[in-house]
Backbone as CSV, one residue per row, in Angstrom:
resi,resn,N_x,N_y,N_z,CA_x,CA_y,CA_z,C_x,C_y,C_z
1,UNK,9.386,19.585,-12.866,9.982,18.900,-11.754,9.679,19.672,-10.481
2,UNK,9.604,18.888,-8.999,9.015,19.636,-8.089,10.727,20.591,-8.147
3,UNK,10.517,21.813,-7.063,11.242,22.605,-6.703,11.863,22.084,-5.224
4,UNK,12.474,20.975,-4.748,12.749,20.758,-3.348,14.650,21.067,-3.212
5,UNK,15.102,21.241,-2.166,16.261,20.818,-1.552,17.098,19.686,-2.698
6,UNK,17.990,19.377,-3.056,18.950,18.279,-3.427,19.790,17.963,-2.822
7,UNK,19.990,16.517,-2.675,21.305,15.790,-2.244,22.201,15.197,-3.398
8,UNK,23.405,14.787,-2.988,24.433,14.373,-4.115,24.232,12.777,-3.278
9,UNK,24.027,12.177,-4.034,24.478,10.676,-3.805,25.863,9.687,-4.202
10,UNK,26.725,9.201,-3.378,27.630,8.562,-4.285,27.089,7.584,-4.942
11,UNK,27.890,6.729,-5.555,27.656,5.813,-6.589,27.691,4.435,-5.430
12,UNK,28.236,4.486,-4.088,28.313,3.264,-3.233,27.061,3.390,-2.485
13,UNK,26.562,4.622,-2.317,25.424,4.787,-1.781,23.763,4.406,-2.502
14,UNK,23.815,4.781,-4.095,23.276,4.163,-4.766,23.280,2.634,-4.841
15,UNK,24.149,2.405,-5.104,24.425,0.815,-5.848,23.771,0.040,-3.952
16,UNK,24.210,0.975,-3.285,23.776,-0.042,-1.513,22.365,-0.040,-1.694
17,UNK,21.536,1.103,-2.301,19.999,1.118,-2.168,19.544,0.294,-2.889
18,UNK,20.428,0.252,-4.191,19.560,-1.020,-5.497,19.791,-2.278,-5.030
19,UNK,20.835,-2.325,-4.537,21.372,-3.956,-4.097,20.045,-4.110,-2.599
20,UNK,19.881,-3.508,-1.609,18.421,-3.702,-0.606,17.259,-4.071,-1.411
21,UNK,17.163,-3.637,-2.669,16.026,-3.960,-3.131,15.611,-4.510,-4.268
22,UNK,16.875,-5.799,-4.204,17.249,-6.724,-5.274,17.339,-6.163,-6.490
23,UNK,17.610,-5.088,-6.909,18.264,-4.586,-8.076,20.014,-4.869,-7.980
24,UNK,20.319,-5.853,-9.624,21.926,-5.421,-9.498,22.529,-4.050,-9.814
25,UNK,23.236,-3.661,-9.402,23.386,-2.092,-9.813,24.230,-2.084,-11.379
26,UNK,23.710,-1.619,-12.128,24.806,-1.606,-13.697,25.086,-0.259,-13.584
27,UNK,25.752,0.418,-14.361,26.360,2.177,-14.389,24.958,2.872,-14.816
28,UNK,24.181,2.434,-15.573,22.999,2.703,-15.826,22.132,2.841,-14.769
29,UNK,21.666,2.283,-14.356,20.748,2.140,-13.421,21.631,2.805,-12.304
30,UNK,22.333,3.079,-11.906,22.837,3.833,-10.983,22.689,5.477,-11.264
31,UNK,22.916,5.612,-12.397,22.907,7.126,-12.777,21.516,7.330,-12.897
32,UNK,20.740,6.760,-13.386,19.150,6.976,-13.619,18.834,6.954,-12.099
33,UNK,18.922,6.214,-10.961,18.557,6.244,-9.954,19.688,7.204,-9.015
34,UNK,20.300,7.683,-8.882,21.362,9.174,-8.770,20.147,10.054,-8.939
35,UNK,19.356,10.448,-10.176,18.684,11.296,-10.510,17.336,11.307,-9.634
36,UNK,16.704,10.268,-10.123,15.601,9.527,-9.048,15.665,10.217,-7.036
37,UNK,16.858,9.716,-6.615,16.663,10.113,-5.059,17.818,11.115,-5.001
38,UNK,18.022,12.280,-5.872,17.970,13.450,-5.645,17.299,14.428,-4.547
39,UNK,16.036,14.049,-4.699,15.372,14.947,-4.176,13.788,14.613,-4.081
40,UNK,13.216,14.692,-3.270,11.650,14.113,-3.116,10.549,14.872,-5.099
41,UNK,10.510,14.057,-5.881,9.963,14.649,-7.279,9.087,13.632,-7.924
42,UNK,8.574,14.163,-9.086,7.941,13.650,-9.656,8.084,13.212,-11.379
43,UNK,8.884,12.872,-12.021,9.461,12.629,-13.189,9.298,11.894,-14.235
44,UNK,8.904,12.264,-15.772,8.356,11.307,-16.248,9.616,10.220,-16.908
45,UNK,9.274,9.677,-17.330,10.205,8.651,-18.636,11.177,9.843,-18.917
46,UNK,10.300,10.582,-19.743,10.932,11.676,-20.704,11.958,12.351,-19.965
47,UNK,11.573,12.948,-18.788,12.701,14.080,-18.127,13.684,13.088,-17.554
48,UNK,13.326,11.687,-17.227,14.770,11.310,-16.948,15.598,10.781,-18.162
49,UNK,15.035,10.713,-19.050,16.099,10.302,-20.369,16.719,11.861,-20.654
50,UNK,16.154,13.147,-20.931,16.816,14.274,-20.806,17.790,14.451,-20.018
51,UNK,17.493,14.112,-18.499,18.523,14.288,-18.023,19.811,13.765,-17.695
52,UNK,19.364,12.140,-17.971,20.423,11.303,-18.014,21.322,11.522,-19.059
53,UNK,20.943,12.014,-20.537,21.565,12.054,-21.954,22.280,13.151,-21.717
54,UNK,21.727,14.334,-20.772,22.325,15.369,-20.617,23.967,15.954,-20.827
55,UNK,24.574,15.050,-20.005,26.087,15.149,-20.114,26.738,14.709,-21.323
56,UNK,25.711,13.925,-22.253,27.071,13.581,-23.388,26.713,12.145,-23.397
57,UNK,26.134,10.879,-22.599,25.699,10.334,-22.058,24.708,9.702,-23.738
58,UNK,24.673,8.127,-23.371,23.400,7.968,-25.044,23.023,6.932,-24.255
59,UNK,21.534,6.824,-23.491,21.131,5.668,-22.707,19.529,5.755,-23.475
60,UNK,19.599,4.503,-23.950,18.704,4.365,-25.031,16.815,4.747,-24.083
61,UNK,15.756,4.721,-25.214,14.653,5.511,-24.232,14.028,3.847,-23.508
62,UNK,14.127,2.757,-24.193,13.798,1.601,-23.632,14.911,1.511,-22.678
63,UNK,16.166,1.505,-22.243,16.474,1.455,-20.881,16.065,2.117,-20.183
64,UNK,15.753,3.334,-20.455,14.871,4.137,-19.236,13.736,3.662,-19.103
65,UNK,12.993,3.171,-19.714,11.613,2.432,-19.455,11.466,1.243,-18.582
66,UNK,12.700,0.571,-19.096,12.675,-0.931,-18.163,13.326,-0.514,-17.041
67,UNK,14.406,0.669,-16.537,14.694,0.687,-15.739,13.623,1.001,-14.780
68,UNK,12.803,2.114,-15.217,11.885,2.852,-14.359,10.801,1.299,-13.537
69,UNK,10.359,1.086,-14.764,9.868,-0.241,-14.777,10.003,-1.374,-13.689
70,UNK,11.569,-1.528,-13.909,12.276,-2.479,-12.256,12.050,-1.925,-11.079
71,UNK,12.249,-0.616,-11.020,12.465,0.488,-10.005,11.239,0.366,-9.509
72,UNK,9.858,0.438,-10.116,8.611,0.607,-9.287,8.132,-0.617,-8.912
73,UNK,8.729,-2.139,-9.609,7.900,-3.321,-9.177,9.057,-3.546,-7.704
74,UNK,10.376,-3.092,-7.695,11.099,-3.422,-7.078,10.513,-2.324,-5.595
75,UNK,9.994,-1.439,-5.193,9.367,-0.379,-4.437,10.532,0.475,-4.350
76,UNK,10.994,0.962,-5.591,12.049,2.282,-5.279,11.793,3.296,-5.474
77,UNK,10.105,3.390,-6.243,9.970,4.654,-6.841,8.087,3.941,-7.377
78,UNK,7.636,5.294,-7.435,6.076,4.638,-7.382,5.345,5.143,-8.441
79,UNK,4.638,3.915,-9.135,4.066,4.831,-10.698,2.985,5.474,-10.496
80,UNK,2.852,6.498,-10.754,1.711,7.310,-10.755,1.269,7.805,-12.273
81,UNK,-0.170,7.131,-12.272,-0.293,6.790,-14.131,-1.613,7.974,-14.059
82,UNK,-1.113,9.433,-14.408,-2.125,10.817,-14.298,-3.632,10.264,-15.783
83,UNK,-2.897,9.679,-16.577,-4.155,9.404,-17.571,-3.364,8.270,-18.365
84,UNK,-3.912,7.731,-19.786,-3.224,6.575,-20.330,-1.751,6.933,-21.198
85,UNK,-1.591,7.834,-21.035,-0.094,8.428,-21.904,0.433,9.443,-21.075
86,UNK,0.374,9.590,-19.300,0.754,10.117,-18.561,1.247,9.472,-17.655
87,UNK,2.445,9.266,-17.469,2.845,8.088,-16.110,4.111,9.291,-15.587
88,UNK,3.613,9.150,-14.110,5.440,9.712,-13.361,5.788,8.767,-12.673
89,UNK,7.169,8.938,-12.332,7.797,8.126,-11.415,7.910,9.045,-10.118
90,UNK,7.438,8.648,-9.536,7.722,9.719,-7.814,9.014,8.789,-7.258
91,UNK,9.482,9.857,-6.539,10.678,8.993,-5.645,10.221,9.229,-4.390
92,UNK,8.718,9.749,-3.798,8.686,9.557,-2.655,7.986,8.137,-2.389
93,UNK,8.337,6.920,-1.950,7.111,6.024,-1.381,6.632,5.645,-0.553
94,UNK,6.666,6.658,0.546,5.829,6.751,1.045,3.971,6.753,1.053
95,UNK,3.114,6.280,2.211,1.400,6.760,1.382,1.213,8.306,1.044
96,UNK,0.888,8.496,-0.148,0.374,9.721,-0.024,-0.294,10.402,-1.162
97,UNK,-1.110,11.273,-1.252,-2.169,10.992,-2.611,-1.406,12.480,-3.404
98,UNK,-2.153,12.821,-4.651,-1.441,14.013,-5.787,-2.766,14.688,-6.448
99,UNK,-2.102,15.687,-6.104,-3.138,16.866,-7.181,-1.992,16.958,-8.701
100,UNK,-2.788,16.834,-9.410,-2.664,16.675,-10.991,-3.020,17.893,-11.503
101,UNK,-1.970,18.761,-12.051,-2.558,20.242,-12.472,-2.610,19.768,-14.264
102,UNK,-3.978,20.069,-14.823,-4.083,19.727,-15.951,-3.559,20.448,-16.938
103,UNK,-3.721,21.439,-16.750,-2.954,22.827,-17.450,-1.375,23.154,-17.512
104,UNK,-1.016,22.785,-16.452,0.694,22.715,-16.619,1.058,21.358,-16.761
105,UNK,0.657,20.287,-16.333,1.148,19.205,-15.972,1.524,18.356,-15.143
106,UNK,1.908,19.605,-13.911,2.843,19.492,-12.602,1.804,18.270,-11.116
107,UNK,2.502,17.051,-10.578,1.534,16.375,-9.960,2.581,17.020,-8.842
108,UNK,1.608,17.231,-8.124,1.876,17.449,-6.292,1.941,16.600,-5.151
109,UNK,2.294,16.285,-4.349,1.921,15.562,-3.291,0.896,16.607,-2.334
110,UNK,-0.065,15.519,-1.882,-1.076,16.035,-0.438,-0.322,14.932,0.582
111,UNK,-0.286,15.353,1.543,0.257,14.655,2.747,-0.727,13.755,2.698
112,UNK,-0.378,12.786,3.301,-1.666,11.437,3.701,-2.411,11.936,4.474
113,UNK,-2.350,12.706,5.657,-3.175,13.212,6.952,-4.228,14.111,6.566
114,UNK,-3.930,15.046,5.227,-4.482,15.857,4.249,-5.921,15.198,4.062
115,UNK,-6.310,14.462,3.738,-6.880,13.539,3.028,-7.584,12.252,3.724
116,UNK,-8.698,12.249,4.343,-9.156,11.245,5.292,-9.972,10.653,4.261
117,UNK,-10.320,8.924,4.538,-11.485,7.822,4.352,-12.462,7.079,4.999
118,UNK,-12.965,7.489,5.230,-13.816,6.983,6.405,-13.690,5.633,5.809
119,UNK,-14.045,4.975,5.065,-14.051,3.496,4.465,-14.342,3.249,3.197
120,UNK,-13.698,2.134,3.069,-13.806,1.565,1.229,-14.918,0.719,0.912
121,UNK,-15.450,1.171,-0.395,-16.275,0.371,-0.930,-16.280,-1.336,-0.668
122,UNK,-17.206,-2.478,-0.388,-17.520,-3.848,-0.282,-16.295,-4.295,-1.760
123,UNK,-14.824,-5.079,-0.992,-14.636,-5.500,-1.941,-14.713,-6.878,-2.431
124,UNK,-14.350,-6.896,-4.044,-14.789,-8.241,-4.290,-14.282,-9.164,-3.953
125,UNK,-15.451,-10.193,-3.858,-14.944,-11.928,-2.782,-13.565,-12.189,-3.323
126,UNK,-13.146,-12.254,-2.258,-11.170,-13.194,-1.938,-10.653,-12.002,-2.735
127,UNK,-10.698,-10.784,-2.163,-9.566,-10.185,-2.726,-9.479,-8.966,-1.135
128,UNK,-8.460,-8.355,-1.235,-7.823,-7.493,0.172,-7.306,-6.228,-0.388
129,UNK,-7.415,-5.085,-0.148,-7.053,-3.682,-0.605,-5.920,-4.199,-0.263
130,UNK,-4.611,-3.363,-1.126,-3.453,-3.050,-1.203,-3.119,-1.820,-1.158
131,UNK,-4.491,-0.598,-1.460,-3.590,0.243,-1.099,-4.980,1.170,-1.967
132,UNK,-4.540,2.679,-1.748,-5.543,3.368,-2.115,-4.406,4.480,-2.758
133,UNK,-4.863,5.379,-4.244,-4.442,6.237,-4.367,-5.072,6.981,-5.011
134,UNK,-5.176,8.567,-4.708,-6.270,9.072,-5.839,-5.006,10.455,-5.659
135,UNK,-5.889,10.702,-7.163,-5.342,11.654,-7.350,-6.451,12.617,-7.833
136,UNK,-6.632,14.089,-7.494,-7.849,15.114,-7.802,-6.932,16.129,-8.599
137,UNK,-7.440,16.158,-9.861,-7.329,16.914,-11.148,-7.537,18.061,-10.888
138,UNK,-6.673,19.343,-11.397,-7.214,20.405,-10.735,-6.797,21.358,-12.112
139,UNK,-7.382,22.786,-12.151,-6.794,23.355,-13.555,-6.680,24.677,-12.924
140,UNK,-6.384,25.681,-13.626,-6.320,26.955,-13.327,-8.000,27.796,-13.494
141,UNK,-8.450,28.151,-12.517,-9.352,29.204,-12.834,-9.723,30.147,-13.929
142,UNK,-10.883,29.803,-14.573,-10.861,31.058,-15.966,-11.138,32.381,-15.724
């Protein structure tokens, strides 16, 4: 998990963010998203079912999936899919691209400004970029 600052969120403050972004708020999805905008991170499935179960807590691993799931089609949180059995959920969504450390695991944010394009490849007829994201793989030095 990144290392940033934390905030405490109430539960009216949550449930106000899911309800902006047509999520109904259930106790579930409030506590999973509590965890979520904590703090600017990067989190998979896995660490938020750890941490949600944490307290005593039994929130099955398919609610965390569909929640995460709602959360990113809904723009609360953005999937970042590192390879085909690697997905995080970032809670920043803002633009902004990730270094992928292969060796630990850990994805980073690069600021957007970090990172220039001069321009995108000719795309194909009747279709419009939505959006660009890369991410550069990086490992530890041998």
């Amino acid at each position: 998990m990144d290392k940033k600052p934390t905030h405490s969120l109430s539960d009216a403050e949550v449930s106000s963010q899911l309800r902006a972004h047509g999520v109904t708020p259930t106790q579930q999805r409030v506590d999973i998203a509590r965890i979520l905008f904590a703090q600017p991170q990067h989190l998979s499935a896995e660490q938020v079912l750890s941490v949600v179960n944490c307290d005593g807590q039994v929130v099955s691993k398919a609610t965390i999936y569909n929640t995460l799931n709602l959360f990113a089609r809904k723009g609360l949180v953005r999937e970042v899919i590192v390879d085909p059995s690697k997905v995080f959920y970032d809670s920043n969504v803002s633009d902004h691209h990730h270094f992928y450390n292969v060796d630990s695991g850990e994805l980073m944010d690069i600021d957007s400004q970090e990172l220039k394009l001069d321009q995108l490849p000719t795309l194909p007829d009747g279709t419009e970029a939505d959006g660009v994201d890369i991410i550069i793989r990086v490992r530890s030095r041998a």
